[in-house]
N, C-alpha and C positions, 0 to 999 in steps of 0.2 A: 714069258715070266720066269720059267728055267733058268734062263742065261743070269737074269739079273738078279736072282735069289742066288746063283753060283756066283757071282758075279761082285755080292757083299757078302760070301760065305755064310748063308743061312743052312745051318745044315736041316737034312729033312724031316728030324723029330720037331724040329723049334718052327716048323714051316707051316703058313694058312692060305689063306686064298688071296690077301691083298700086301703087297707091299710098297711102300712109301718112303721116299728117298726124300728128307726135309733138313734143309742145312748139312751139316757134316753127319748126321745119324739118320740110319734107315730103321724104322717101326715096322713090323711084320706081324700082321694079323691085326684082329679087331680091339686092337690096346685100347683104352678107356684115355679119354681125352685129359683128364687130370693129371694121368700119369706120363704122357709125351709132356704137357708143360710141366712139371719136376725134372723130367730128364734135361727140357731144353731151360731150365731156370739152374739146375747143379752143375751141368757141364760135364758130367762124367767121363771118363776116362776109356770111352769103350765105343764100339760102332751104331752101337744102335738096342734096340731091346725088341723083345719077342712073346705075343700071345699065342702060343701055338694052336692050332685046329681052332673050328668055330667053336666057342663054346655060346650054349641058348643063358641068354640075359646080357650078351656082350652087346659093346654099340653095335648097334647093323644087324643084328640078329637078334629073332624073336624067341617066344620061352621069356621064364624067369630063373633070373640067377640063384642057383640053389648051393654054390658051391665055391669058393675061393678061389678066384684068377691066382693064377702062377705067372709072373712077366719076368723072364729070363734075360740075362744081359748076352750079347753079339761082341764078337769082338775084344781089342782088347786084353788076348789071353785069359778072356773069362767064360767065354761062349759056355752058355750052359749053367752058369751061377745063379742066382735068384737076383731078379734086380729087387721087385716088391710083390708084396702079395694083400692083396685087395678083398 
């Protein structure tokens, strides 16, 4: 999983435990299913986007969501920017 996180340059603040290579963007971490189809309905201009760490209320993990997903864009020359916040 190293290789291929290095591999779509995820650097390791923006990094979780699952990443997903789907069409030309990789989704890194437990992103919310809404927000992969916006990315893949707008098309943006960037590698992919990023939930960093597990956060509890995210899909796949339990807990409830007490606090604002942060989903970062990859890529791009944006790595690091705010894609959307949920």
């Amino acid at each position: 999983m190293t290789d291929l996180k290095r591999q779509h340059g995820i650097p390791s603040d923006l990094q979780s435990c699952h990443t997903l290579v789907l069409d030309e963007y990789v989704v890194e971490g437990h992103v919310p299913a809404e927000v992969i189809a916006t990315m893949l309905e707008e098309e943006p201009a960037i590698d992919g986007i990023a939930l960093p760490g597990m956060p509890a209320g995210s899909p796949g993990m339990g807990g409830t969501k007490s606090d604002t997903f942060t989903v970062y864009k990859l890529g791009g020359g944006k790595t690091g920017d705010v894609y959307t916040e949920i």
